[in-house]
C-alpha positions as CSV (number, residue, x, y, z in Angstrom):
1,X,-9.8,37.2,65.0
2,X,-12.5,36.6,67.8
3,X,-13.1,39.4,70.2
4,X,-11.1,38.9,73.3
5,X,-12.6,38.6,76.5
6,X,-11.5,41.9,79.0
7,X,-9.9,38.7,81.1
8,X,-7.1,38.2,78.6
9,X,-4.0,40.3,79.8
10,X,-0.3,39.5,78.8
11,X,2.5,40.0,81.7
12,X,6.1,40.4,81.9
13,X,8.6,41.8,84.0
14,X,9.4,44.9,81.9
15,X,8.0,46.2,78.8
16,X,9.4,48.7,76.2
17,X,7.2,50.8,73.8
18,X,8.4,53.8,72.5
19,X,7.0,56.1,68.9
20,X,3.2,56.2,69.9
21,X,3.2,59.3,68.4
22,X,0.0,60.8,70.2
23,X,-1.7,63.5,68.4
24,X,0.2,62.5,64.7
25,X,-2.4,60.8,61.9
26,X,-0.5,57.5,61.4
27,X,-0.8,56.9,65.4
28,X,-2.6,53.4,66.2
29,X,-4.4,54.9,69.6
30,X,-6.9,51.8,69.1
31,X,-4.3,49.6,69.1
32,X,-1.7,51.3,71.6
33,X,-5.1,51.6,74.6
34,X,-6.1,48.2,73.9
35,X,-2.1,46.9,74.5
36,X,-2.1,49.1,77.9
37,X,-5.2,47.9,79.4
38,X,-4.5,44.5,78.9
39,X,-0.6,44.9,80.0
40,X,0.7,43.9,83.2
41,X,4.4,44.4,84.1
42,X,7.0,45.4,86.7
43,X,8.3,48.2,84.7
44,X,7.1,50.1,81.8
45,X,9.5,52.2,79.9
46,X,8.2,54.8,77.8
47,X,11.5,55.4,75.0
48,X,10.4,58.8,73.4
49,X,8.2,60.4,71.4
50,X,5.0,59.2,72.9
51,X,3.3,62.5,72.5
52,X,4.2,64.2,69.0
53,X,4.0,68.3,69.6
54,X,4.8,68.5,65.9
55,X,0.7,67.6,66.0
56,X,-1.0,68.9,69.1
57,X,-4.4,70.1,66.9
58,X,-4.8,67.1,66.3
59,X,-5.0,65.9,69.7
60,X,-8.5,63.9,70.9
61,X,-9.8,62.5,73.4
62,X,-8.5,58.8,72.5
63,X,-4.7,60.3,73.1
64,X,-5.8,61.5,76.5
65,X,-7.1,58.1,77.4
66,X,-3.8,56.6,76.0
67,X,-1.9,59.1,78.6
68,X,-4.2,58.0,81.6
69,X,-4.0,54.4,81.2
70,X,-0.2,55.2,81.7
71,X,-1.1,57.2,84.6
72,X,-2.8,54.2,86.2
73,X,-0.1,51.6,85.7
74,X,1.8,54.1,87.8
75,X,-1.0,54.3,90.3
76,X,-1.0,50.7,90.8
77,X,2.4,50.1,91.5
78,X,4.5,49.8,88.0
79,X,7.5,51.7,87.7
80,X,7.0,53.8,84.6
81,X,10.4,55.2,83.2
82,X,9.5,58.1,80.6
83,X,12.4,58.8,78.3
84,X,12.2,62.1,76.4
85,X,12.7,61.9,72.7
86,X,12.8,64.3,69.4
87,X,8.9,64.6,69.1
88,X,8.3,65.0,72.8
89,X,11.4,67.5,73.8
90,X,9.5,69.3,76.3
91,X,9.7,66.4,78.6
92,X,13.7,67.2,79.3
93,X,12.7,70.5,81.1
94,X,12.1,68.3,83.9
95,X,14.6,65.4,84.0
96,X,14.8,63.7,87.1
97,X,11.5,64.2,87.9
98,X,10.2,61.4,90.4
99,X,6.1,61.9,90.8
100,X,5.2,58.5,92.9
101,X,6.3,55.7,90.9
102,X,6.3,58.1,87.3
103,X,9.6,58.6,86.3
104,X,11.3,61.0,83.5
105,X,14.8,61.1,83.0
106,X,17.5,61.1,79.4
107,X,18.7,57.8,79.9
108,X,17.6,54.9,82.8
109,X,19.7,51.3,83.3
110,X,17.8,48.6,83.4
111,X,19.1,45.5,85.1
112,X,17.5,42.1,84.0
113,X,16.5,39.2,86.1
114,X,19.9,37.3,84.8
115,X,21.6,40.1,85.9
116,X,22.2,42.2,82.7
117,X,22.2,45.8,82.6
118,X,20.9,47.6,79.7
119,X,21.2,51.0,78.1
120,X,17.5,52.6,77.8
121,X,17.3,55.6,76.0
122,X,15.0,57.1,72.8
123,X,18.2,57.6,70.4
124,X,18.1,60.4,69.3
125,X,20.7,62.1,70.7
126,X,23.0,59.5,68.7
127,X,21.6,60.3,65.0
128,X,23.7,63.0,63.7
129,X,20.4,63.7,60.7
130,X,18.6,65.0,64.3
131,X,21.5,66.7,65.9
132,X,23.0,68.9,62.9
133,X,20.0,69.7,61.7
134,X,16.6,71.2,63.2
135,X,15.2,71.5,60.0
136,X,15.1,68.6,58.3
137,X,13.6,66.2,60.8
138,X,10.6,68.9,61.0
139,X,10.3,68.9,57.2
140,X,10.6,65.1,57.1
141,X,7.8,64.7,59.7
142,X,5.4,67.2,57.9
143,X,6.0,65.1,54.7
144,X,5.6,62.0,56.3
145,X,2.0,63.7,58.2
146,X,0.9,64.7,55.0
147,X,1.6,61.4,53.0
148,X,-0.1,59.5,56.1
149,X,-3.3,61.9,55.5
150,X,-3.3,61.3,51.8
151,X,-3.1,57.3,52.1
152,X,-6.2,57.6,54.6
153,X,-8.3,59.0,51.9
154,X,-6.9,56.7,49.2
155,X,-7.7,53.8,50.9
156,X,-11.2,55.2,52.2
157,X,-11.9,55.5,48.7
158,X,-10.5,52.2,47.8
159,X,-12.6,50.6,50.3
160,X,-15.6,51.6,49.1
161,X,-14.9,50.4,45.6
162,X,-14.4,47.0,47.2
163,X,-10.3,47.5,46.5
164,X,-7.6,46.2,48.7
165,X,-5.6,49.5,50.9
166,X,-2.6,50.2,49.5
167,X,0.6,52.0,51.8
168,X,2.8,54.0,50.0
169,X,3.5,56.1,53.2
170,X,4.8,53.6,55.2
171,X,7.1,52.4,52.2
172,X,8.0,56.1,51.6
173,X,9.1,56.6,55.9
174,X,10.9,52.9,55.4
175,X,13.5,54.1,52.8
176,X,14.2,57.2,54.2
177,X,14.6,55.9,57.5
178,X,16.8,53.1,55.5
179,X,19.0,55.6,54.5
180,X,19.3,57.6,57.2
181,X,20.4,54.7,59.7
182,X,23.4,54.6,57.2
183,X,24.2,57.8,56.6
184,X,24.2,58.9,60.4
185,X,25.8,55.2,61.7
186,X,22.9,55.2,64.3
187,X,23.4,51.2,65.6
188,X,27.2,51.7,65.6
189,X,26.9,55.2,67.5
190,X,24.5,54.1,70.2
191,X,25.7,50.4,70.7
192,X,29.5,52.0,71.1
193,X,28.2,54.2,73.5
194,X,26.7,51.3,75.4
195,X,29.7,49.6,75.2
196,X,32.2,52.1,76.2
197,X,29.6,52.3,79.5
198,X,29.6,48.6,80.5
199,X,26.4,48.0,79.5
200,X,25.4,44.6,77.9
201,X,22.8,46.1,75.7
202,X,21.2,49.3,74.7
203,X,17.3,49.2,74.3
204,X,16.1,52.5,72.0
205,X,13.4,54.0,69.6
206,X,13.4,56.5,67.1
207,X,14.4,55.2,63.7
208,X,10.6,53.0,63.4
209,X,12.6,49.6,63.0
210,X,12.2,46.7,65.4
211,X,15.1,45.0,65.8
212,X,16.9,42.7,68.5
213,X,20.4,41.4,67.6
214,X,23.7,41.6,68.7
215,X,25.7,44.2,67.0
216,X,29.1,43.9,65.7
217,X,30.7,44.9,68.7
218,X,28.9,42.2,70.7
219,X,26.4,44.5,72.3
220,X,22.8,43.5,71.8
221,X,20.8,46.1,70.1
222,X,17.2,46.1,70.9
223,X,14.8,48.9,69.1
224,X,11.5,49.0,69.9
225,X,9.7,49.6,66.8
226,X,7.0,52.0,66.9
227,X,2.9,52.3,67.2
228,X,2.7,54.1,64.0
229,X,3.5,51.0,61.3
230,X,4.7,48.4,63.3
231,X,2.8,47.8,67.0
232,X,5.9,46.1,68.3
233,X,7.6,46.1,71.7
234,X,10.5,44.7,73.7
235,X,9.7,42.7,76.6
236,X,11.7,41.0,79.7
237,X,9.5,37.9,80.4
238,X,8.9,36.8,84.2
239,X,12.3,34.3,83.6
240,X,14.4,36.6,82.4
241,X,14.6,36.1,78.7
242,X,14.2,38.7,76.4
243,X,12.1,38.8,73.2
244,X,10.9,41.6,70.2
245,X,7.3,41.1,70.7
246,X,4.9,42.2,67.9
247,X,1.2,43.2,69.2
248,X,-0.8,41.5,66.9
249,X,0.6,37.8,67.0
250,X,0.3,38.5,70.9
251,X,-3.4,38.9,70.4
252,X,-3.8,35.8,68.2
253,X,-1.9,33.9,71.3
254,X,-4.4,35.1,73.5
255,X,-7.3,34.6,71.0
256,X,-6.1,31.0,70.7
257,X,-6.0,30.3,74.6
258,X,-9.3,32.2,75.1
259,X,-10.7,29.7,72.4
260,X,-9.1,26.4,74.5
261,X,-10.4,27.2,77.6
262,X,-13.2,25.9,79.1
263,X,-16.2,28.2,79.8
């Protein structure tokens, strides 16, 4: 893919990102700083774990920059709507805090341009693996940490002997995440929720699997991916409809349009 000019920006109404993951191994901060920059929206929503205290020593630079590109969305006039989650609990010490247009609160309602309301929150709260247990979760994430490590060696090793990467991690935090959804009912807790609320949808995080359908109660389940395997976000385009977006085909759209215009 061509290198795309600093003019090339995407816009929509709203956008939703959540599982950056600051400070963890497996975090695309490349990938997530470039997305920012080039972002331009009404409202950004933030749906948890954007920073990961699980890994704060491993915190650069590059996660700071991630944090202040945030900052100046806010600064210039986007609403940004920070939604705690699992790997950035700290955050719900302050719910309800309002700092200019930087928002942090458990759960916001976003209304669409059609007139929809939807359910955002990081969905956590509605996974029973999370709420039962403290000790799992932290023993799955230091797995997971420690696999992500290994696979970067592997593949710096395989690179050098001219050998494609492999990604056994990402396989490995697939299945368990798999399994967990089931076990715990995740969709069917959180959409009911929704539901029981008079919401139309319910736009989350936390499991790392993109997804917009509408579930089998009728309520339209949007997750939001992550920044760790996927790069994906939700977006509300400026009429209104709404679409899983995934970062890198919306780079080749803007590679392609960069390459048809004129200079």
């Amino acid at each position: 893919m061509p290198e795309l000019p600093p003019t090339a920006l995407v816009q929509y109404r709203a956008v939703f990102v959540s599982d950056f993951h600051l400070g963890a191994a497996s975090s695309h901060v490349e990938e997530i700083t470039d997305f920012l920059k080039r972002l331009r929206c009404e409202h950004l929503y933030l749906v948890g774990d954007i920073m990961d205290v699980y890994f704060r020593s491993k915190w650069n630079e590059k996660h700071t920059k991630v944090i202040r590109t945030v900052l100046d969305h806010a600064a210039h006039g986007c609403d940004v709507h920070y939604c705690p989650g699992n790997h950035d609990p700290f955050l719900r010490q302050v719910l309800g805090l309002e700092f200019g247009h930087f928002l942090v609160d458990e759960l916001f309602v976003h209304e669409t341009l059609d007139g929809r309301s939807f359910m955002v929150t990081h969905g956590d709260l509605y996974d029973a693996s999370v709420a039962k247990s403290v000790i799992l979760p932290f023993i799955g994430t230091w797995l997971h940490e420690g696999f992500t490590v290994l696979n970067q060696r592997i593949n710096a090793r395989r690179a050098k002997a001219q050998r494609p990467p492999t990604n056994f991690a990402h396989a490995l935090k697939k299945m368990v995440k798999r399994v967990t959804q089931r076990l715990t009912s995740f969709e069917d807790n959180i959409t009911e929720h929704a539901k029981d609320n008079g919401f139309d949808g319910v736009v989350c995080g936390h499991i790392h699997a993109p997804a917009l359908r509408n579930a089998n109660n009728g309520i339209l389940y949007m997750n939001c991916g992550d920044w760790t395997d996927h790069c994906t976000f939700i977006a509300e385009h400026m009429d209104g409809r709404v679409t899983l977006e995934k970062w890198a085909d919306v780079k080749a759209s803007l590679a392609e349009a960069a390459l048809a215009t004129p200079r």
